[in-house]
C-alpha positions as CSV (number, residue, x, y, z in Angstrom):
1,X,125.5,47.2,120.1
2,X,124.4,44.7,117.4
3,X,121.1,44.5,119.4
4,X,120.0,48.1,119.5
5,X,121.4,48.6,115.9
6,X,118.4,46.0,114.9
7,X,115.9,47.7,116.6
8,X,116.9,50.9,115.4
9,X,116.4,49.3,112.1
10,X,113.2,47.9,113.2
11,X,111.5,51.2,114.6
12,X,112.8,52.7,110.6
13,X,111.0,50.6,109.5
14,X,107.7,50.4,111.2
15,X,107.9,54.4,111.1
16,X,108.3,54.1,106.9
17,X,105.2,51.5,106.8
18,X,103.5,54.0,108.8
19,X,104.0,56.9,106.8
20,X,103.2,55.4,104.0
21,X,99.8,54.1,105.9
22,X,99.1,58.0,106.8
23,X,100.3,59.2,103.2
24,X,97.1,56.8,101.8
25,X,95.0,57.4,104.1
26,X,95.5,61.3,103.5
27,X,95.1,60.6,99.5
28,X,92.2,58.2,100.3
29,X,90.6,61.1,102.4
30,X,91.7,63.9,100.1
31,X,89.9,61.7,97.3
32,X,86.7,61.3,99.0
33,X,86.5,65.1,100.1
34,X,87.0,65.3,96.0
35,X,85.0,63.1,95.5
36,X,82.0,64.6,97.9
37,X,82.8,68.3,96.4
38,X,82.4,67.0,93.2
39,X,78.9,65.5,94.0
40,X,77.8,69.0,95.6
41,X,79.1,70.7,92.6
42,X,77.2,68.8,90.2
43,X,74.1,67.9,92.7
44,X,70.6,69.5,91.1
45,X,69.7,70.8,94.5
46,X,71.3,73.7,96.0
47,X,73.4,73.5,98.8
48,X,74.8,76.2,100.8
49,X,76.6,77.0,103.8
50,X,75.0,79.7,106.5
51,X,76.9,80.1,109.8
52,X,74.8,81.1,112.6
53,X,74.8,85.1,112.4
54,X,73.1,84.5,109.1
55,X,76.1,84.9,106.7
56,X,76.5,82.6,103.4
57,X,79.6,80.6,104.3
58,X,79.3,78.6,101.0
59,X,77.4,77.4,98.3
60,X,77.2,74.9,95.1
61,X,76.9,76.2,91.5
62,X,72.8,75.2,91.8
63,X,72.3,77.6,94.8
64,X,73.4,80.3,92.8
65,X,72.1,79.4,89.8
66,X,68.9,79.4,91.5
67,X,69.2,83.0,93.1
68,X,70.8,84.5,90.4
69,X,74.5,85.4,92.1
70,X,77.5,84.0,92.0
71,X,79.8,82.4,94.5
72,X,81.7,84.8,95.1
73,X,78.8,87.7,95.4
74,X,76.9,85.2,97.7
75,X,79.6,84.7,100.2
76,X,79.2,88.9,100.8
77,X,75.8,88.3,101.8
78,X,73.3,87.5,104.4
79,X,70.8,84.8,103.8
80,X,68.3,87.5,105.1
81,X,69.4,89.2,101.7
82,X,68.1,86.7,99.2
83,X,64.9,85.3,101.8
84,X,61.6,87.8,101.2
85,X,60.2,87.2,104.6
86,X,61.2,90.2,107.8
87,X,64.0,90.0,109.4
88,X,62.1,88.6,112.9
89,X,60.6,85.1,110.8
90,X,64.4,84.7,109.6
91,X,65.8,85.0,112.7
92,X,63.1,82.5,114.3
93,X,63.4,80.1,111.9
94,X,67.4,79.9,112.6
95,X,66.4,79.4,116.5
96,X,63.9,76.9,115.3
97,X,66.6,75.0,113.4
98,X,68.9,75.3,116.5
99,X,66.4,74.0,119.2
100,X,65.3,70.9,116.8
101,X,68.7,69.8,115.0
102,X,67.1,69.9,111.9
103,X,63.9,71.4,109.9
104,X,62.1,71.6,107.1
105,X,60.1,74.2,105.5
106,X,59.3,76.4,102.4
107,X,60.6,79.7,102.0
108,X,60.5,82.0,99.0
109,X,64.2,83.4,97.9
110,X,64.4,86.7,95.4
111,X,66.2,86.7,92.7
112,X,68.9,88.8,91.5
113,X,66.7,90.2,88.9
114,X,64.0,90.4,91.4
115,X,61.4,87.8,90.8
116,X,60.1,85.5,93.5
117,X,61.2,82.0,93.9
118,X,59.9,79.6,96.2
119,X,62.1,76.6,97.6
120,X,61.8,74.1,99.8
121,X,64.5,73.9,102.4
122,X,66.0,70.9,104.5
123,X,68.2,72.6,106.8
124,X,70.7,71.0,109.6
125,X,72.6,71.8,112.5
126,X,76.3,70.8,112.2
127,X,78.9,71.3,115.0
128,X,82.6,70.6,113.7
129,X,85.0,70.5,116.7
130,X,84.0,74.1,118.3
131,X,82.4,75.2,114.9
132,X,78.5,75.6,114.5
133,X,77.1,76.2,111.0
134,X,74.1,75.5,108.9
135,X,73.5,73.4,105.9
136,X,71.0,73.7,103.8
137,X,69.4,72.2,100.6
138,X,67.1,73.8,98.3
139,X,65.1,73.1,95.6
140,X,62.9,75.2,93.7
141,X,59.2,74.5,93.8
142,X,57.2,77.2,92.5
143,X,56.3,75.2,89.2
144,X,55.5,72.4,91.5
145,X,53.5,74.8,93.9
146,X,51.3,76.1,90.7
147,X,50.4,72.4,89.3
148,X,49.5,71.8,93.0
149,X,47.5,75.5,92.8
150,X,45.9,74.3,89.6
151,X,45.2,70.9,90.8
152,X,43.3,72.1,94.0
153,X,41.3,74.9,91.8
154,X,40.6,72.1,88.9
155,X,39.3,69.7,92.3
156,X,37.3,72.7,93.5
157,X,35.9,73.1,90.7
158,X,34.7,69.3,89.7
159,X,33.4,68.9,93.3
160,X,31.1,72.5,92.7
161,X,29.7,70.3,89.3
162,X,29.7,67.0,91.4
163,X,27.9,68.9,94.6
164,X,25.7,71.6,92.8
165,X,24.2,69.9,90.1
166,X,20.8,68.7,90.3
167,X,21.3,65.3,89.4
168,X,21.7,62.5,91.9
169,X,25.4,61.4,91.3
170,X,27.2,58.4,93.0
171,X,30.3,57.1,92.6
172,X,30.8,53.5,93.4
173,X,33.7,50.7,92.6
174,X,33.6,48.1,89.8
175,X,31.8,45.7,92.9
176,X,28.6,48.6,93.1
177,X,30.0,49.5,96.6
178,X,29.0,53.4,97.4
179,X,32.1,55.3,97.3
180,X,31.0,59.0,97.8
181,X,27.6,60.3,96.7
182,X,26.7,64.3,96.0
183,X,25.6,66.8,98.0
184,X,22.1,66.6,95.9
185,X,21.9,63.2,96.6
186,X,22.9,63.2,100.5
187,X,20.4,65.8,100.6
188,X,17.5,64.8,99.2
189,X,18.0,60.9,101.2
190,X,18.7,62.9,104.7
191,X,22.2,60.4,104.3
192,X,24.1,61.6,106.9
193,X,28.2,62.3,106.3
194,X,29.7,58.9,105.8
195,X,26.3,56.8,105.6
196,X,26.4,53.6,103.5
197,X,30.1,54.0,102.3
198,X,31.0,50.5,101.5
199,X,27.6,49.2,100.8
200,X,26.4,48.0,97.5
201,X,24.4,50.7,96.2
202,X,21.1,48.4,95.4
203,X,21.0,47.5,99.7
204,X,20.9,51.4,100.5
205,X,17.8,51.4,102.1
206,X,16.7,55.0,99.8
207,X,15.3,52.5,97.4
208,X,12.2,52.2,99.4
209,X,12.1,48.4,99.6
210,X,10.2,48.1,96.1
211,X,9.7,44.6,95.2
212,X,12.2,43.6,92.3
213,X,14.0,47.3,92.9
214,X,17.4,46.1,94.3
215,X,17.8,43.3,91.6
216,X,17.0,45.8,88.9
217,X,19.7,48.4,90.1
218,X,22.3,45.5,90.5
219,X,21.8,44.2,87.6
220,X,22.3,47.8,85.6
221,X,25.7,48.6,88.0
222,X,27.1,44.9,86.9
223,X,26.4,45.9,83.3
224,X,28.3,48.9,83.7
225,X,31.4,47.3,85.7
226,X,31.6,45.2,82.8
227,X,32.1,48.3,80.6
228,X,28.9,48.5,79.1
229,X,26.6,51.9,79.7
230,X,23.2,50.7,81.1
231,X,20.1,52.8,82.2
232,X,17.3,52.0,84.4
233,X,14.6,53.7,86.3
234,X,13.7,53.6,90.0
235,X,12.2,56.0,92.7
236,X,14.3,57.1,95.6
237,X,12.6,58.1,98.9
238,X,13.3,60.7,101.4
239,X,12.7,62.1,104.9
240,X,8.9,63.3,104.9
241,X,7.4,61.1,102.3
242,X,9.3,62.8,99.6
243,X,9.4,60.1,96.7
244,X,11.1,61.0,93.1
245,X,11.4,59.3,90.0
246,X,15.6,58.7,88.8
247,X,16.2,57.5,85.2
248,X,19.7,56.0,86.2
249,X,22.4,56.3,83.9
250,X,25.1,54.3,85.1
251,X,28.8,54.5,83.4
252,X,32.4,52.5,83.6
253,X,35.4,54.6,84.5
254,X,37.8,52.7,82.5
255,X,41.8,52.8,83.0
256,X,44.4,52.5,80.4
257,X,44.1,49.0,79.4
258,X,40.4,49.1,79.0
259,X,39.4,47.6,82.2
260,X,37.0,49.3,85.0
261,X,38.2,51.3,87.5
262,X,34.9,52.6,88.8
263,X,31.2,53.1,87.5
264,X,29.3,56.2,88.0
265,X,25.7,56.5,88.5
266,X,23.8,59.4,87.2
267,X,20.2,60.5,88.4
268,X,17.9,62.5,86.6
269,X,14.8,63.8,88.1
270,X,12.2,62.3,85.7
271,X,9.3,62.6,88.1
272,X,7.7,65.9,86.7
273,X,8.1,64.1,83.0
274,X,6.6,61.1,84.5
275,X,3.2,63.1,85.9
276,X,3.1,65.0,82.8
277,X,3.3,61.8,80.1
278,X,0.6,60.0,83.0
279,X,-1.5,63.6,82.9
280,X,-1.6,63.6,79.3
281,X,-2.4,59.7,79.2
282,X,-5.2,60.4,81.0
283,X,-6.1,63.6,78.6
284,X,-5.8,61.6,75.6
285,X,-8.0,58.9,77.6
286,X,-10.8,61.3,78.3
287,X,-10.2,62.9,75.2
288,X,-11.0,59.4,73.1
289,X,-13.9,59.1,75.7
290,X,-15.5,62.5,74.5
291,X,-14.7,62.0,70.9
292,X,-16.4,58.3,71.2
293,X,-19.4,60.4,73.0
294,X,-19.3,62.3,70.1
295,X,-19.4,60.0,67.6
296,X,-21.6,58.3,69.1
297,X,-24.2,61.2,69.1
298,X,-23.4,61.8,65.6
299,X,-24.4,58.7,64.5
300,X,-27.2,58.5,66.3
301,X,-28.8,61.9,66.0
302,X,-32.1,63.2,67.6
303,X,-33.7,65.5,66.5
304,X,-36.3,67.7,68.0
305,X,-38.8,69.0,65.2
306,X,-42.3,69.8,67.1
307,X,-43.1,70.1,70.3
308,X,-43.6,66.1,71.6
309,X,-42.0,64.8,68.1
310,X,-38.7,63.4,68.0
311,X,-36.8,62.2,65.1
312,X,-34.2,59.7,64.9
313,X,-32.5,58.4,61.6
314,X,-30.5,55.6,61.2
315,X,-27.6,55.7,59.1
316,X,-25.2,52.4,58.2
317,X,-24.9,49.1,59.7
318,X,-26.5,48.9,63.1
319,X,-24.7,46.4,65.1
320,X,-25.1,45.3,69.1
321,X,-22.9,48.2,70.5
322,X,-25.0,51.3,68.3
323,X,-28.4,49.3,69.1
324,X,-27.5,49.8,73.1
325,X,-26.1,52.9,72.0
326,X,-29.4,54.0,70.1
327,X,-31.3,52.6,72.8
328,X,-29.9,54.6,75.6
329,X,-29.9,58.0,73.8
330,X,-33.7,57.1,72.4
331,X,-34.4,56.7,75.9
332,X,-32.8,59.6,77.5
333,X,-34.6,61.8,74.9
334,X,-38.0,61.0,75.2
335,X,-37.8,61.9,78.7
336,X,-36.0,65.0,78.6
337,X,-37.8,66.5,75.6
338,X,-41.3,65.2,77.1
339,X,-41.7,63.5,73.7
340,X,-45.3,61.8,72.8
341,X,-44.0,60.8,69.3
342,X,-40.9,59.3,68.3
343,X,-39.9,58.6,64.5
344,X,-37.4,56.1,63.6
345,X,-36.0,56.6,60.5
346,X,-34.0,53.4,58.8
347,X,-33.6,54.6,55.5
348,X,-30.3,54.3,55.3
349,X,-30.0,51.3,57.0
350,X,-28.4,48.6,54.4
351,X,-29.7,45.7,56.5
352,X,-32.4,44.3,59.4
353,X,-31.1,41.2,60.3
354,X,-33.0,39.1,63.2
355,X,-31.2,41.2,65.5
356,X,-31.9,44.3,64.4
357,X,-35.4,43.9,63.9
358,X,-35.8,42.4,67.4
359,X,-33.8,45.2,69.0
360,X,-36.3,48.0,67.4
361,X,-39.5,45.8,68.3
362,X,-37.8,46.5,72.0
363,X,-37.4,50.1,71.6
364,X,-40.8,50.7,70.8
365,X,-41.6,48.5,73.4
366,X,-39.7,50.7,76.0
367,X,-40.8,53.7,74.8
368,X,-44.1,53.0,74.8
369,X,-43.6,52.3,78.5
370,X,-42.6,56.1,78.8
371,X,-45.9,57.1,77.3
372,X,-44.5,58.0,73.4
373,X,-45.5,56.2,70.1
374,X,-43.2,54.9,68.0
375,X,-43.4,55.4,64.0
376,X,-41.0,53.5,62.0
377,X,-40.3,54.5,58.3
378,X,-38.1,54.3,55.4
379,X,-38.7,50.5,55.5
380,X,-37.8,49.1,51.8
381,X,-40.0,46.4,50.7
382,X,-36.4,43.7,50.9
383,X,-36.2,44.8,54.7
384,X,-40.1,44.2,55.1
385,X,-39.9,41.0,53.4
386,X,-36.7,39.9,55.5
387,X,-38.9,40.9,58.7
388,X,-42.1,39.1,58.0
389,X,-39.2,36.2,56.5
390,X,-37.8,35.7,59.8
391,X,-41.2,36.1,61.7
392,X,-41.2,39.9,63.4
393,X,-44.5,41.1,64.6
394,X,-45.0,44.5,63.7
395,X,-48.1,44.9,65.2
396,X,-47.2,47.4,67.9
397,X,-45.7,49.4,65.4
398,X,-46.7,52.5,62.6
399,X,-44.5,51.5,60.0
400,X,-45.1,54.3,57.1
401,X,-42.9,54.5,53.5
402,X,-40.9,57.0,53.8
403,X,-39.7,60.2,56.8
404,X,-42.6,62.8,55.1
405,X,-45.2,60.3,56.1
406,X,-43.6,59.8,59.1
407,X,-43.4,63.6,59.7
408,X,-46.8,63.7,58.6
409,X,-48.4,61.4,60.5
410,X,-46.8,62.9,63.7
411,X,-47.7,66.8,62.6
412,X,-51.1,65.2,62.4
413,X,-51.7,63.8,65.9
414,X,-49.6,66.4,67.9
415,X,-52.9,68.7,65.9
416,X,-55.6,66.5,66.8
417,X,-56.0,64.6,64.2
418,X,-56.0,61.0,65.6
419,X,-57.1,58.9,62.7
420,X,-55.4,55.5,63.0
421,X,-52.8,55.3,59.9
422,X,-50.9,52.8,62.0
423,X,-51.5,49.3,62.7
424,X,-54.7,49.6,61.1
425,X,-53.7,51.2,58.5
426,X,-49.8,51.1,57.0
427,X,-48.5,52.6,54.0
428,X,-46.4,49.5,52.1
C-alpha cells in the first residue's frame, strides 16, 4: 500500500510541475501573440487580413487610416470595395497569389472620401490548420510614384538639352575616360552606340591623328579633373571628309567635399568664326595691299599733260623702296601713254644723296631706251652742287630751273621746235 501511495504522490506531483509548465507556456504564448498585435497595431504599414472570397477579415489601425474606414466598417467589406481596378484584375490577382504563394505588386486603393491612393502590396498565402487566408501589407506610394514621375520627366528633359543641342558634349570621369557622348557628337563622328566607352577621350581616333592633338586635349581634361576650367581648340573629323573646328570647354563636376566626380567637355562649332576671322585676314591683307598701291601712286604721281609729255614730281625723301617704286611706275607709263617726253620734277625733294642721284641718272637711262627724253627740273643750286660734289655726270640729261621751263621746253619740242636747251644749253 505504502508503495502505490508514493507513486500516487509522485504522478501529483509531476502533473502539478506540468501544469505549471503549460500555465507558462500559455502566458509566454499569450505574451508573444501581445506582443506581435501590438507590433501590427503600431507597425507604419498596413496590414490586413482578406480571406479568399475577397472579404476584409482584419486589419491594423494604418490600413484604415490609409483607406479612410474604420475597423469595424472594413470588416463589412470586400477588398474589391476599396481597389479601383474591375472586378476580373481583382479576382486574377487573388488566383495569381494562390498559384505563386506570394506576390508583389502595386495597386491603387480609393479612399473613403474618394481620392486615389496608390500602394504597394506584398501579399501571402497562409493556410492555418484547414484555414486559407491572405495577408497583405501596404504602403502608400503615390508621393513616391510622383518624385519618381518628376524624376523621369526632369531626366527627359536634361537628356533632350544633352542630345539636341548643337554642341559636342562628352562626359568623361576624373581619369578622361569617355563616359557617354551626345547625340550631336555620335552623329557628326559616325560613333556607333557604345563606341570608345572607356577610352580616354584624347585616343578616340575623331581627333584625326594631328600631330601634338592628343597631348593638347589630355593635358586640358587633367586640368579640369584637378578642378580647374580649361579650354582648348581642336578639329574633330567625320565620315566623308567632314572636318570642324571645337573650342573645347572642359569642366569638373565636383561632389560635396570639393573633389571631382566627373569633367564635362563642351564643343562649340567655331569653324564658321574661324573662316570668317581667316576671310577677313585675308581682306584686311589685300586691303593694306591696295592702300600701299595707293599710296604708292599717290606719291609718285604721273601726270599726263600733252600728248607724248609726261610729268612726274617728286615730293619728300626718296629712299631705295620709292626709287624702285618710281622706277617701275616711270616705266610702265611711258609705254602705256606712248610718251616721247618725260619731266621729272624734284622740287620738293629735301635731298640727292649719291643714291639718289645715281638712281635718276638710271631712269633716264632706261627711258631713253624706250625712245622718251628725260628733263629734269626744280634742281636747287645745294642739290647741283652736291651732284657735281660727289661726281654725277649729267650729261645725258636736260636739267632746267624750275617745272615752267620744264613744261616749256617739252610744249616746245612736241611743236617742232627742236632747239637744243639741253645738254648744250642748261638753265642754272
Amino acid at each position: 500500500m505504502a508503495t502505490d501511495q508514493d507513486s500516487i504522490e509522485r504522478l501529483r506531483a509531476e502533473n502539478a510541475g506540468l501544469r505549471k509548465e503549460i500555465e507558462r507556456l500559455h502566458e509566454q504564448l499569450g505574451r508573444r501573440e501581445e506582443r506581435t498585435r501590438l507590433i501590427l497595431q503600431a507597425a507604419i504599414e498596413g496590414l490586413h487580413v482578406i480571406g479568399l472570397n475577397g472579404e476584409i477579415l482584419d486589419c491594423n489601425p494604418s490600413f484604415a487610416s490609409i483607406v479612410g474606414y474604420s475597423r469595424s466598417e472594413l470588416l463589412t467589406m470586400n477588398i474589391g470595395q476599396i481597389d479601383a481596378r474591375p472586378p476580373d484584375e481583382v479576382a486574377a490577382i487573388i488566383e495569381e497569389i494562390k498559384a505563386k504563394g506570394a506576390l508583389r505588386f502595386v495597386a491603387r486603393h480609393i479612399h473613403k472620401d474618394g481620392h486615389a491612393i496608390d500602394v504597394e502590396v506584398s501579399s501571402h498565402l497562409v493556410r492555418s490548420g484547414d484555414e486559407e487566408f491572405f495577408s497583405a501589407f501596404s504602403r502608400p506610394i503615390t508621393e513616391q510614384l510622383r518624385r519618381e514621375r518628376a524624376l523621369r520627366e526632369s531626366e527627359q528633359k536634361f537628356r533632350a538639352i544633352f542630345d539636341e543641342t548643337s554642341m559636342f558634349i562628352s562626359l568623361l570621369t576624373p581619369e578622361g575616360s569617355l563616359l557617354e557622348c551626345n547625340r550631336t557628337m555620335a552623329a557628326f563622328t559616325g560613333a556607333r552606340q557604345g563606341e570608345g566607352l572607356g577610352e580616354p577621350l584624347w585616343e578616340a581616333p575623331f581627333w584625326g591623328g594631328a600631330a601634338g592633338a592628343g597631348q593638347h586635349i589630355k593635358a586640358c581634361v587633367q586640368k579640369a579633373a584637378s578642378g580647374v576650367p580649361s579650354s582648348c581648340e581642336a578639329q574633330i573629323h567625320g565620315p566623308g571628309g567632314r572636318v570642324a573646328t571645337l573650342e573645347l570647354k572642359v569642366k569638373p563636376i565636383l561632389d560635396a567635399s570639393g573633389e571631382s566626380v566627373l569633367v564635362i567637355a563642351e564643343g562649340y562649332d567655331v569653324s564658321e568664326l574661324r573662316r570668317a576671322e581667316a576671310e577677313r585676314a585675308t581682306l584686311q591683307e589685300q586691303m593694306i595691299h591696295a592702300q600701299e598701291a595707293t599710296i604708292r601712286e599717290l606719291s609718285t604721281p604721273l601726270i599726263p599733260l600733252d600728248a607724248g609729255i609726261l610729268v612726274m614730281p617728286l615730293v619728300g625723301r626718296l629712299d631705295r623702296v620709292r626709287i624702285e617704286q618710281l622706277l617701275e611706275r616711270l616705266l610702265q607709263g611711258v609705254v602705256a601713254q606712248r610718251a616721247t617726253t618725260v619731266i621729272l620734277d624734284v622740287t620738293g625733294v629735301p635731298m640727292v644723296d649719291a643714291e639718289v642721284a645715281d638712281s635718276l641718272l638710271r631712269a633716264a637711262q632706261a627711258v631713253k631706251l624706250l625712245g622718251a627724253e628725260v628733263i629734269l627740273t626744280g634742281v636747287r643750286p645745294e642739290v647741283a652742287q652736291t651732284m657735281v660734289g660727289i661726281g654725277i655726270d649729267l650729261q645725258e640729261l636736260v636739267t632746267l630751273s624750275s617745272l615752267q621751263s620744264g613744261l616749256h621746253h617739252a610744249l616746245g619740242r612736241s611743236r617742232g621746235d627742236r632747239r637744243p636747251v639741253s645738254s648744250r644749253h642748261r638753265e642754272v
